[in-house]
N, C-alpha and C positions, 0 to 999 in steps of 0.2 A: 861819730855820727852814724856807723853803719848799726852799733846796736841799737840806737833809738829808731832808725829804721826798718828794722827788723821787727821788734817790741812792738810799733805802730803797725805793721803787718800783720804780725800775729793779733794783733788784738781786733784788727779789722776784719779777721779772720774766725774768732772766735764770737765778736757780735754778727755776725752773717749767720753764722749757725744758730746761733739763741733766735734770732730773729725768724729764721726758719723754721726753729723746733717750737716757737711760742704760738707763729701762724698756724702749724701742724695741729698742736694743742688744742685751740680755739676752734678748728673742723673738726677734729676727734670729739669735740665734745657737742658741738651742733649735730652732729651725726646721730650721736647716742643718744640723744634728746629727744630726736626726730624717732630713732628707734622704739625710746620708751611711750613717746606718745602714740608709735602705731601701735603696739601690744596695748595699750589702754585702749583702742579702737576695739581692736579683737577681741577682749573681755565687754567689752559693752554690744557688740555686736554675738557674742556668746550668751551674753545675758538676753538679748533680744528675742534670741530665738529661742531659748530653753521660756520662754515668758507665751512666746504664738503657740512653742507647742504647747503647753498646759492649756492654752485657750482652744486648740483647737480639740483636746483630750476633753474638758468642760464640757464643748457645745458637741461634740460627738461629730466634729467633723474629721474627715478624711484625707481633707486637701492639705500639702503641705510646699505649696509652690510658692509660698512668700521663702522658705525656709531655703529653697535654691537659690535666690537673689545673699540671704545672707551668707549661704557658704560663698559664694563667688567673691561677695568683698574679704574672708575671711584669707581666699586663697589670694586675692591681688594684695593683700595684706603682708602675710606671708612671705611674696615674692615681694613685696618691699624692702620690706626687713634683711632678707636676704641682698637684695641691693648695697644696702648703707651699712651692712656687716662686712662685703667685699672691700665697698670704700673705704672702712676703716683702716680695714686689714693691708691696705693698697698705702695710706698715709703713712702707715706705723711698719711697714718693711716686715708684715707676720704672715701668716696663714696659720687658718684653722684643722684642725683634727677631724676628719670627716664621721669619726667615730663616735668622740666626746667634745667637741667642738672648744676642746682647749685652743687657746694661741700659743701660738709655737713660730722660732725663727726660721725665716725664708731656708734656712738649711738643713733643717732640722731633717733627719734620717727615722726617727723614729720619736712617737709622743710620747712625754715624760709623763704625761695623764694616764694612760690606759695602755701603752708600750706599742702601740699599732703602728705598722711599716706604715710611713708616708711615702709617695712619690715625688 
């Protein structure tokens, strides 16, 4: 009796974790979604502006203060991404390479990417 309680243990042991790492999964990849869809903001918001400014290049104007509202969503963009790059990083037990922004394990002494001392 004690092996089949043991076996049932373990095995209760081993779907806890799959359960864990599949819930894990399914945020890692909402994350990354969310990621990809803010860099498509950024590119259409890049394209916005390189479009005002030929217009304003055209009409020979000067002003370019629409073009300061687009860099600001460019930078709260940016610091999005940065966000949900952390939380990945935060789900998956990594940290990035502040150099080459490989992922690298939480203990990692030095990047396998570009050999840069981590802290």
């Amino acid at each position: 009796m004690e092996f089949w309680e043991n076996v049932k243990e373990k095995v209760g042991h081993v779907t806890q974790k799959v359960a864990k790492k599949s819930t894990e999964l399914v945020e890692v990849t909402k994350l990354k979604m969310s990621i990809s869809e803010t860099e498509a903001s950024i590119d259409k918001t890049f394209r916005k502006m390189g479009e005002a400014l030929y217009e304003a290049y055209k009409t020979g104007a000067e002003s370019y203060v629409s073009l300061e509202e687009s860099c600001e969503e460019i930078d709260a963009a940016y610091a999005r991404i940065e966000e949900l790059r952390a939380r990945v990083n935060e789900l998956k037990d990594t940290k990035l390479c502040p150099s080459c922004k490989k992922e690298m394990e939480l203990d990692a002494v030095y990047c396998s990417g570009c050999g840069e001392h981590l802290e």
